[in-house]
C-alpha positions in Angstrom: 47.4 25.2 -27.1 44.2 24.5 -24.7 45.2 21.8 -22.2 44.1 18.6 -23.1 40.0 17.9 -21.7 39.9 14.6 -20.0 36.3 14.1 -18.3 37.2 10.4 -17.6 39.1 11.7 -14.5 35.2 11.7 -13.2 34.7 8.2 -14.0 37.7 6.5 -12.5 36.6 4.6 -9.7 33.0 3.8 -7.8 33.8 6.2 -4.9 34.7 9.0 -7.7 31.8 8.2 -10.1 29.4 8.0 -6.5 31.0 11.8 -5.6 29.7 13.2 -8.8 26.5 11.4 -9.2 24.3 14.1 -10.7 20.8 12.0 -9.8 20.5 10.5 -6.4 17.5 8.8 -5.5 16.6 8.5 -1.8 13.7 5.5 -0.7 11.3 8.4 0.6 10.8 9.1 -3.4 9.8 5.9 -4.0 5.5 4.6 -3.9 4.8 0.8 -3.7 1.6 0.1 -5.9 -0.4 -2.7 -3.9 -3.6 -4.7 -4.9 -5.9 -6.1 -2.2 -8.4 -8.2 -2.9 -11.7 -9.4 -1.7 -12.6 -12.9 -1.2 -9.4 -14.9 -0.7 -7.5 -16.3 2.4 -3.9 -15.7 1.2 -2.0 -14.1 -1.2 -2.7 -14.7 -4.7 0.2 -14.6 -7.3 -0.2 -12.2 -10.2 1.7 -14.6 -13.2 2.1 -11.3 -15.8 3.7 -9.7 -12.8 6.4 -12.2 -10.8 7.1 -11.6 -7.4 3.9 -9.6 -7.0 0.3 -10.6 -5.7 -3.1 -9.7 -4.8 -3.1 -9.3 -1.1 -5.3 -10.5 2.0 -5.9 -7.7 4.6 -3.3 -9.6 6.5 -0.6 -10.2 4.0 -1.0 -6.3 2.7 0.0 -5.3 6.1 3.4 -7.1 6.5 4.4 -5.8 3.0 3.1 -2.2 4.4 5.7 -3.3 7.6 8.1 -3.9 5.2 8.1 -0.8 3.2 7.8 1.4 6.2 10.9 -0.4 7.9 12.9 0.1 4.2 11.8 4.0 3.9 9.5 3.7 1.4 7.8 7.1 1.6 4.0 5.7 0.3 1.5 3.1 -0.7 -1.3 3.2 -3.4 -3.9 1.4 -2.7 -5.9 -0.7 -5.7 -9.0 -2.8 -4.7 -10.5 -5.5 -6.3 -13.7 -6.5 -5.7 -15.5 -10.2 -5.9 -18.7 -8.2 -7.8 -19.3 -5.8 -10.2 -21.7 -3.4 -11.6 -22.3 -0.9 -14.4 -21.4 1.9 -12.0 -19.2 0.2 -9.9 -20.8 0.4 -6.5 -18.0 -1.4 -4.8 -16.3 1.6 -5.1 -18.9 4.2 -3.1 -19.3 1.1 -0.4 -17.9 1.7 2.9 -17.7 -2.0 3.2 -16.0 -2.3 -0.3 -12.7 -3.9 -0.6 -10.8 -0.5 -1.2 -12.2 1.4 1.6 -12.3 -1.6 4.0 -8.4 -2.0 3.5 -7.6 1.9 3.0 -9.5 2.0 6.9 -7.4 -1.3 8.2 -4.0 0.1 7.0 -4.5 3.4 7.7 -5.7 3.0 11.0 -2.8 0.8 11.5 0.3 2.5 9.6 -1.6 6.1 8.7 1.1 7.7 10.9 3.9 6.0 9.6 3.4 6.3 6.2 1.6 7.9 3.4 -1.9 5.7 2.7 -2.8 6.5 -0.6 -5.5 5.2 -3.1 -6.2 5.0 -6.9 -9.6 7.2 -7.5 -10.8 5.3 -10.6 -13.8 3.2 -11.5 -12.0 0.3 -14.0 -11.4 -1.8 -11.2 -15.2 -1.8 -10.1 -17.1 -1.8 -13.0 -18.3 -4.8 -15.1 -17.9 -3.0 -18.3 -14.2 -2.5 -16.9 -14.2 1.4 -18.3 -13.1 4.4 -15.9 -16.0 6.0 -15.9 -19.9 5.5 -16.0 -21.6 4.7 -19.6 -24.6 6.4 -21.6 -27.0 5.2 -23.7 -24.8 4.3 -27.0 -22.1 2.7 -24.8 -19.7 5.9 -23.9 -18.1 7.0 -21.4 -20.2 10.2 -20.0 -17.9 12.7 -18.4 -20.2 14.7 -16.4 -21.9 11.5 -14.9 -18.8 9.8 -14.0 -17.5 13.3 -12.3 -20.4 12.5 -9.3 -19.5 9.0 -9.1 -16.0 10.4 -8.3 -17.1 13.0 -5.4 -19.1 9.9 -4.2 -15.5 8.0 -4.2 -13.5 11.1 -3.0 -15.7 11.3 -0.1 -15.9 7.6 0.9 -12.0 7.2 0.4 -11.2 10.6 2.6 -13.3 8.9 5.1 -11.7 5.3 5.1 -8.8 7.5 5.9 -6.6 8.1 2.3 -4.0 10.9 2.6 -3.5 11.4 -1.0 -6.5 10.5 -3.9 -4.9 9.3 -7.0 -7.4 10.6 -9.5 -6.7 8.1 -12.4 -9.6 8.4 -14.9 -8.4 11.6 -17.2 -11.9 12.8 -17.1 -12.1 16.3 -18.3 -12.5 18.6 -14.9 -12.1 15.9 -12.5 -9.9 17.8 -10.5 -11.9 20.7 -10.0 -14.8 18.9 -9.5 -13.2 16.4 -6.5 -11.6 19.1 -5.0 -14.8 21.3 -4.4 -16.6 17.9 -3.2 -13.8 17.0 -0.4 -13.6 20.9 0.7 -17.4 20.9 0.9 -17.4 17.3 3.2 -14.6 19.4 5.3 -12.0 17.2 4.0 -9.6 19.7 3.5 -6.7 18.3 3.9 -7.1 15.4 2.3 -4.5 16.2 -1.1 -5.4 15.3 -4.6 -2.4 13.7 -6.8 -4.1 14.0 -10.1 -2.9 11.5 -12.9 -2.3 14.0 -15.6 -0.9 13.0 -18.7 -1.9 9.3 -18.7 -1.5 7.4 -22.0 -3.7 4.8 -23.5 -0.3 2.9 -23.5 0.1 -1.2 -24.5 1.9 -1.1 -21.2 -1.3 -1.4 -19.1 -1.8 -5.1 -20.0 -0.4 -6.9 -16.9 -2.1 -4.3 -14.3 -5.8 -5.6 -16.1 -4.5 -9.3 -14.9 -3.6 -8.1 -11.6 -7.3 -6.4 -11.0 -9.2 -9.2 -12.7 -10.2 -6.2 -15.2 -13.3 -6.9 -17.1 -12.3 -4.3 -20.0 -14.2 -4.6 -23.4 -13.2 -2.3 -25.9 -10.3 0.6 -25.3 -9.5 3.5 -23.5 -8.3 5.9 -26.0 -11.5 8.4 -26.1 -10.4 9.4 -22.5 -6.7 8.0 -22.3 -4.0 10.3 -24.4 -2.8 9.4 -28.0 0.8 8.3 -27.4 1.8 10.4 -30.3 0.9 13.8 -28.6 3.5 15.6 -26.4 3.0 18.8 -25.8 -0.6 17.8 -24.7 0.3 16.1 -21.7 2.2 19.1 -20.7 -1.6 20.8 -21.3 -3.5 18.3 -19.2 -1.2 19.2 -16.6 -1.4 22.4 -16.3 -4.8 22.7 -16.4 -5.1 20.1 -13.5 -2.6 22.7 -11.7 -5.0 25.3 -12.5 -8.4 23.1 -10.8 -6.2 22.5 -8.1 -4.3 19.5 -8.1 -1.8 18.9 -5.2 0.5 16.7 -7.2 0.7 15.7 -11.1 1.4 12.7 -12.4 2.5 11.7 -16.0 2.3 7.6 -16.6 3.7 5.5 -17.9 7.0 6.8 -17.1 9.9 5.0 -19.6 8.4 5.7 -22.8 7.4 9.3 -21.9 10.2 10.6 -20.2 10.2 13.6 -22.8 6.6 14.5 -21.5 7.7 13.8 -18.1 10.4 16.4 -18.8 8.3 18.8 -20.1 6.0 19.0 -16.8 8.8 18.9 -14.4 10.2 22.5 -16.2 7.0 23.8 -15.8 5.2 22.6 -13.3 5.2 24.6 -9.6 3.2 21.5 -8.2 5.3 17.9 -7.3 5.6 16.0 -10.2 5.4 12.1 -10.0 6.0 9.5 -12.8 4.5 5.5 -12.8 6.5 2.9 -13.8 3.9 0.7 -14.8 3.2 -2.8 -14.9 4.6 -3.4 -18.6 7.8 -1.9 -17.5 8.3 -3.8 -14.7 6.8 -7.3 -16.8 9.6 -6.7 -19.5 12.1 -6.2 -17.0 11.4 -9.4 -14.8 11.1 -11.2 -18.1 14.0 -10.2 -19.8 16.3 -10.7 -16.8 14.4 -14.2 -15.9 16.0 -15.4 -19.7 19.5 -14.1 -18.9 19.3 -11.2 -21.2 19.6 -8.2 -19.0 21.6 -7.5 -15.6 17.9 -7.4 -12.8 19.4 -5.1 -10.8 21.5 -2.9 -12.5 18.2 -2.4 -15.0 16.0 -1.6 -12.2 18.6 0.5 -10.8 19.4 2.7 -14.2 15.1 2.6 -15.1 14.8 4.2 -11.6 17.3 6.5 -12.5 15.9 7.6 -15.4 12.8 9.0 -14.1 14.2 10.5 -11.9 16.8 12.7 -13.9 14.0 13.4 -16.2 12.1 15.2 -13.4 9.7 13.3 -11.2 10.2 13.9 -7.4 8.8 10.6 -6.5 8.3 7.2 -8.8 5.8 4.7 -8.3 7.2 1.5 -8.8 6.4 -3.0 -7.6 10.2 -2.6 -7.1 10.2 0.0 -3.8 11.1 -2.2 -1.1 13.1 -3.6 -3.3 15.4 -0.5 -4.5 15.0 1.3 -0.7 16.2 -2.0 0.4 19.2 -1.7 -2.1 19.6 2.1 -1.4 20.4 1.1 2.5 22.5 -1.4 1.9 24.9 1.0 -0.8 24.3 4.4 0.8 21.8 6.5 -0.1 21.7 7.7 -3.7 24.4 5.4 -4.6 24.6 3.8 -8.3 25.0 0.5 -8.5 28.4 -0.5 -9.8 28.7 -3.3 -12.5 30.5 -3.8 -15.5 30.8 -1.5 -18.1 29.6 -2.5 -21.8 
């Protein structure tokens, strides 16, 4: 007779189950989102979102302090403006609020860590859509495609490492990268936001911008019932160039998530939105859920599913948590 299989010999203790870990997370993999905002003289709670604010110029640069001093390997910048227009001309601005804080951190922390910025129009239009509109009210493709060279441009210049191309307009890639190459920003890398869902998970993020959204986003967003065309939206960024690919949210697509990583010879990133992070705090703020071990097992997640590196409001927070445990180690906590 075969000898009896026991895999619980694995499982034993925390130094045994640590050993054996098969997904270790280190806090270079981990991106703080950040918001900065115009107009205000300290920070400015966001209530969907506890624990996490719109930032001064000041107050954004101690929690860059603090992510640099915890390993964080990155910030994305989001900027919200105190006016709005129908093509968001905050955005292009050298004096806008995105490029006038991407130019103050980066000038300040650009060697120390990665300054990144979210490439998008929502956050600058009054109409609150992710692109430029036509005549009946749509979102034209081509037209919003030169609004963001105009942004590539201005945000390469403020001094962003890394463009986060967020507006799943068709040939945005392609059409960014030739723009930055042709300004002699060649360096400047382009993480393009691939398979991006028209999820319900994006309603605390439109607090935290003062979003001004009428209407949806699912002529430009992906269907959440369609899988294999995220992995198509990815490739074909790949193909146009993109440095980076990103698939967001991250919980509830972790088989798409999966599905780039296998195929994808580019880094592959995931987004742990604001809904996942909302339902987290929430649930753990009534007693329901363990905070840390969830935050610690979500993390986890994406990570065995294939992303390289996670954006996440909890990055200081988990780095933080990683150095104090070890690197890569799970927390421990009591089983079920």
């Amino acid at each position: 007779m075969p000898p009896t299989l026991r895999p619980r010999r694995l499982r034993q203790s925390a130094p045994m189950r640590r050993l054996v870990a098969e997904t270790r997370i280190h806090p270079a993999q981990l991106v703080l989102p950040m918001f900065v905002a115009e107009g205000i003289d300290e920070p400015r709670a966001i209530r969907s979102m506890p624990g996490q604010v719109q930032h001064t110029l000041d107050s954004a640069a101690r929690e860059v302090e603090r992510a640099i001093a915890a390993g964080v390997g990155g910030i994305m910048l989001f900027g919200v403006p105190t006016a709005k227009d129908a093509v968001g001309s905050g955005a292009t601005d050298p004096d806008g609020i995105l490029n006038v804080a991407t130019r103050f951190l980066a000038e300040r922390f650009g060697d120390a860590t990665v300054v990144q910025t979210d490439l998008c129009l929502d956050e600058f239009t009054d109409h609150g859509h992710c692109g430029v509109l036509d005549e009946r009210g749509a979102v034209d493709n081509d037209a919003t495609l030169e609004r963001y060279a105009a942004m590539a441009i201005a945000q390469a210049e403020a001094g962003s490492q890394i463009l986060g191309l967020s507006g799943m307009m068709d040939g945005q890639v392609e059409h960014v990268r030739t723009a930055l190459d042709a300004a002699g920003h060649l360096d400047t890398a382009i993480l393009a936001y691939s398979a991006k869902y028209a999820t319900a998970l994006y309603g605390p993020f439109r607090e935290a911008v003062d979003s001004s959204l009428t209407g949806d986003r699912k002529t430009y967003q992906q269907d959440p019932a369609n899988r294999r065309e995220g992995l198509r939206e990815a490739l074909l960024d790949i193909a146009e160039g993109a440095d980076i690919v990103m698939v967001k949210p991250a919980s509830l697509y972790l088989d798409v998530l999966a599905d780039v990583a296998a195929a994808s010879d580019v880094p592959v990133w995931a987004y742990q939105v604001s809904g996942e992070y909302a339902m987290v705090e929430a649930a753990a703020a009534n007693g329901w859920i363990d905070r840390d071990r969830m935050i610690a097992e979500s993390l986890t997640s994406i990570v065995r599913a294939g992303a390289d590196v996670v954006l996440t409001y909890w990055a200081i927070e988990h780095a933080q948590l990683l150095g104090t445990h070890g690197l890569g180690a799970p927390t421990t906590g009591a089983g079920r």
